[in-house]
C-alpha positions as CSV (number, residue, x, y, z in Angstrom):
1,X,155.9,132.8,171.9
2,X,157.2,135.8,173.8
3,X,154.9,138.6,174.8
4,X,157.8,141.2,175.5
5,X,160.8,140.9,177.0
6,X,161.5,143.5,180.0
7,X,165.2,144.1,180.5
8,X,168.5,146.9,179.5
9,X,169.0,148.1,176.4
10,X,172.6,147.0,175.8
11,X,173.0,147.8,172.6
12,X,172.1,150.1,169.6
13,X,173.0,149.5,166.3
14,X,171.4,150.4,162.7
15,X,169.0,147.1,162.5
16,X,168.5,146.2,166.0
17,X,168.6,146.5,169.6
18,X,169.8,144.2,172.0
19,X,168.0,143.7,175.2
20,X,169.7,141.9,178.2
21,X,167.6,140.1,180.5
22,X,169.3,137.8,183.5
23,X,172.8,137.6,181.5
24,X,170.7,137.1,178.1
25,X,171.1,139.4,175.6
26,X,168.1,139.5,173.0
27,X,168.6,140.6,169.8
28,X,165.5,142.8,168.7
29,X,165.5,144.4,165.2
30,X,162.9,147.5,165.3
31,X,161.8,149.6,162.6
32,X,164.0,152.7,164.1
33,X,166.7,151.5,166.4
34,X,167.8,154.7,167.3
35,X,164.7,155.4,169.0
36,X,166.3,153.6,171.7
37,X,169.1,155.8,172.5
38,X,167.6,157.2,175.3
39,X,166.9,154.5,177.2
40,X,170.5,152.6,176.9
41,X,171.5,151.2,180.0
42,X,168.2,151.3,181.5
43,X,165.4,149.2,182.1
44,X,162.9,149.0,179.3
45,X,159.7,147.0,178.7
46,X,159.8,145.6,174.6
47,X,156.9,143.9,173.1
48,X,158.1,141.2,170.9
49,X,157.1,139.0,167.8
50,X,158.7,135.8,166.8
51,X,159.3,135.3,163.2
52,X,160.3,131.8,162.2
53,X,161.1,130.6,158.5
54,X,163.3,127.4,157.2
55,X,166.6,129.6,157.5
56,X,166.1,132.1,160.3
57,X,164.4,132.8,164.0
58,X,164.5,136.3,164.4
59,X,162.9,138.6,167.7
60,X,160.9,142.2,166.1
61,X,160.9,144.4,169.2
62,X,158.1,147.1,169.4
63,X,158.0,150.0,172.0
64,X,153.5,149.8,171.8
65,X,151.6,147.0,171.4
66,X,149.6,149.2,168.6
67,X,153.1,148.7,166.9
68,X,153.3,145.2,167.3
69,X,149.5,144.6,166.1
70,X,149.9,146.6,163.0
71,X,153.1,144.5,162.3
72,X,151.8,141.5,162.7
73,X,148.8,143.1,160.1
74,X,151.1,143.6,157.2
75,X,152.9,140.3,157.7
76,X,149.4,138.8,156.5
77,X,149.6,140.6,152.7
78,X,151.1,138.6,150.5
79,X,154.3,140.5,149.6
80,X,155.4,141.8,152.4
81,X,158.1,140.4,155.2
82,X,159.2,141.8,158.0
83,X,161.8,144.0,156.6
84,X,158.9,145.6,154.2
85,X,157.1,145.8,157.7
86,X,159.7,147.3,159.5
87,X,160.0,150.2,156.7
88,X,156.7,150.9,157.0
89,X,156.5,150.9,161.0
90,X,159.4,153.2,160.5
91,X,158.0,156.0,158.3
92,X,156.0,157.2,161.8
93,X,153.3,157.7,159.9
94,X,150.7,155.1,160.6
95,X,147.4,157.5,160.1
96,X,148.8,158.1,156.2
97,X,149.1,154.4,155.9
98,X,146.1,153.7,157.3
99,X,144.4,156.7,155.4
100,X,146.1,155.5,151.8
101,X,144.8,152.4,152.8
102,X,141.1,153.1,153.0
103,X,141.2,155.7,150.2
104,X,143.5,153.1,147.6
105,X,145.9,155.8,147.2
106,X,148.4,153.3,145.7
107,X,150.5,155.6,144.8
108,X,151.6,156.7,148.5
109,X,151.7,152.6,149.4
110,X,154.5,152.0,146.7
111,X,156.7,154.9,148.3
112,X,157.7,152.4,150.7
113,X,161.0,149.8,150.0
114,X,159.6,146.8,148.4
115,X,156.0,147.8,147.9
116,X,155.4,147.7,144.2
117,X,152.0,148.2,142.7
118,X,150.9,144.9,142.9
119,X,151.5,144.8,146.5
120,X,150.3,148.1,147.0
121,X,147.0,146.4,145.7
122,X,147.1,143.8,148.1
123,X,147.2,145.7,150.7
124,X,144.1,147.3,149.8
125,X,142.5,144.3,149.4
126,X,144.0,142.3,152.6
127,X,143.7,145.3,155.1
128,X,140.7,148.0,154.0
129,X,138.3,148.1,156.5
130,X,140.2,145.8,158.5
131,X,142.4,147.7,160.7
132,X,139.8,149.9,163.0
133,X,140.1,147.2,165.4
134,X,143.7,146.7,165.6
135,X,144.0,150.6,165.4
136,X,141.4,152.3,167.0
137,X,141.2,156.3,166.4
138,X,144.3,155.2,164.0
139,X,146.0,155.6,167.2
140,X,147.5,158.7,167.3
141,X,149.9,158.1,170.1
142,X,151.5,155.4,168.1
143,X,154.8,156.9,167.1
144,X,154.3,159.6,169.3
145,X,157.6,161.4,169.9
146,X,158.6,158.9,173.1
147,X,161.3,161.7,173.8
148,X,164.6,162.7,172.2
149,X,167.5,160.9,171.8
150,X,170.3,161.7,173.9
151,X,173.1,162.8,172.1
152,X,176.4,161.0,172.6
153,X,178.1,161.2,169.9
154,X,179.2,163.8,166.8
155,X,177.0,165.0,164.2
156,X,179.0,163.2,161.6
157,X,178.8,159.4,163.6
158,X,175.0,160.2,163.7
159,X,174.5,161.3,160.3
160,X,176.4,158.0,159.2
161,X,174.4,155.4,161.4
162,X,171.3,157.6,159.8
163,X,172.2,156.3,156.6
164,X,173.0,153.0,157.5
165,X,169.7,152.6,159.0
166,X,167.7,153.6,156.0
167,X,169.6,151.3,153.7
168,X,169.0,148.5,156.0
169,X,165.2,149.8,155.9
170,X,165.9,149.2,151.8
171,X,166.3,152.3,150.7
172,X,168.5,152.0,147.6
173,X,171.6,154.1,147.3
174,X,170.0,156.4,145.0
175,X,167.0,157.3,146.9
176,X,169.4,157.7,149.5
177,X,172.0,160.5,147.7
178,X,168.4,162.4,146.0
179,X,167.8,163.6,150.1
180,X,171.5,163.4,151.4
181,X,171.9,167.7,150.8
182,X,168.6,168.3,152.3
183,X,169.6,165.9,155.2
184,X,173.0,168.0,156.6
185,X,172.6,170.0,159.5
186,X,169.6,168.4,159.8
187,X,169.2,167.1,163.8
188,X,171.7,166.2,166.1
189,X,170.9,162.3,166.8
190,X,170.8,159.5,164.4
191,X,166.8,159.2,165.4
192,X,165.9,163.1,164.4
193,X,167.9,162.4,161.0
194,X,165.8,159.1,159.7
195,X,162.6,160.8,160.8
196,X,163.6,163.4,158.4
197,X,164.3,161.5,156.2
198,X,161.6,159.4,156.2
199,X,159.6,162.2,155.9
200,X,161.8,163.3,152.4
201,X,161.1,159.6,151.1
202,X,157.2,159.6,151.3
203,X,156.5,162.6,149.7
């Protein structure tokens, strides 16, 4: 229904974003709020997808269309919803996906929140071969670093809206503690700290 919404970045916040646009503030969950740090209180172009179910209507906000497409891809495997989505999105690694996918490395695939075996399998069967067009080159500027988040507030605030982001990635409590010493001192925004430890969870 909505293409993108174009507008100021209000708001920041573990799950989501919100966007206000003529007095309307959109709420936008993305797979790494914190990304948007930098561009609070300006002007930002945010490519949307609508999710509708019996019980909720919820915005997914993506900074590249590429990101929006792949979305929109894993929606279609049986298994996985938008949070699963979103924890994938958020790993910033999109050519290992891609790469597990098209070798069957199910191994790597159930790494993720949510993605068990059997829907590690289906998306091997659902995507294989299927994502060249959505993803061409496996789009290598996808994720690309889109520039440091501004720090503007203390290590400890950050470190703590880190965490909450990754549980509300779902990442249990214990996968959580296993990286937490490997984690301090790690970064000075909340977005440097889940990018590390993102990178802890996958291998």
């Amino acid at each position: 229904m909505y293409e993108y919404i174009k507008g100021t970045v209000s708001q920041v916040g573990p799950e989501y974003v919100v966007v206000e646009n003529n007095g309307i503030g959109y709420q936008l969950y993305t797979a790494n709020p914190f990304v948007y740090s930098k561009y609070q209180n300006q002007e930002i172009q945010i490519f949307t997808y609508q999710h509708v179910r019996e019980d909720l209507i919820a915005l997914y906000g993506f900074l590249a269309i590429e990101e929006k497409l792949l979305f929109m891809k894993l929606l279609n495997v049986s298994g996985i919803g938008p949070k699963g989505a979103l924890a994938i999105l958020a790993s910033g690694a999109p050519q290992q996906v891609i790469t597990a996918i098209e070798e069957e490395n199910e191994s790597f695939l159930t790494k993720f929140p949510g993605v068990g075996k059997k829907t590690a399998r289906q998306m091997i069967l659902d995507l294989k071969g299927k994502l060249q067009d959505v993803v061409p080159d496996y789009f290598p500027s996808l994720f690309s670093d889109h520039g440091e988040a501004e720090v503007s507030h203390g290590k400890d605030e950050a470190f703590d809206e880190a965490i909450l982001a990754l549980k509300a990635l779902g990442y249990s409590e214990r996968e959580i503690k296993k990286i937490t010493p490997k984690l301090k001192g790690e970064g000075h925004s909340s977005d440097e700290i889940i990018r590390k430890a993102l990178q802890l969870l996958l291998k």
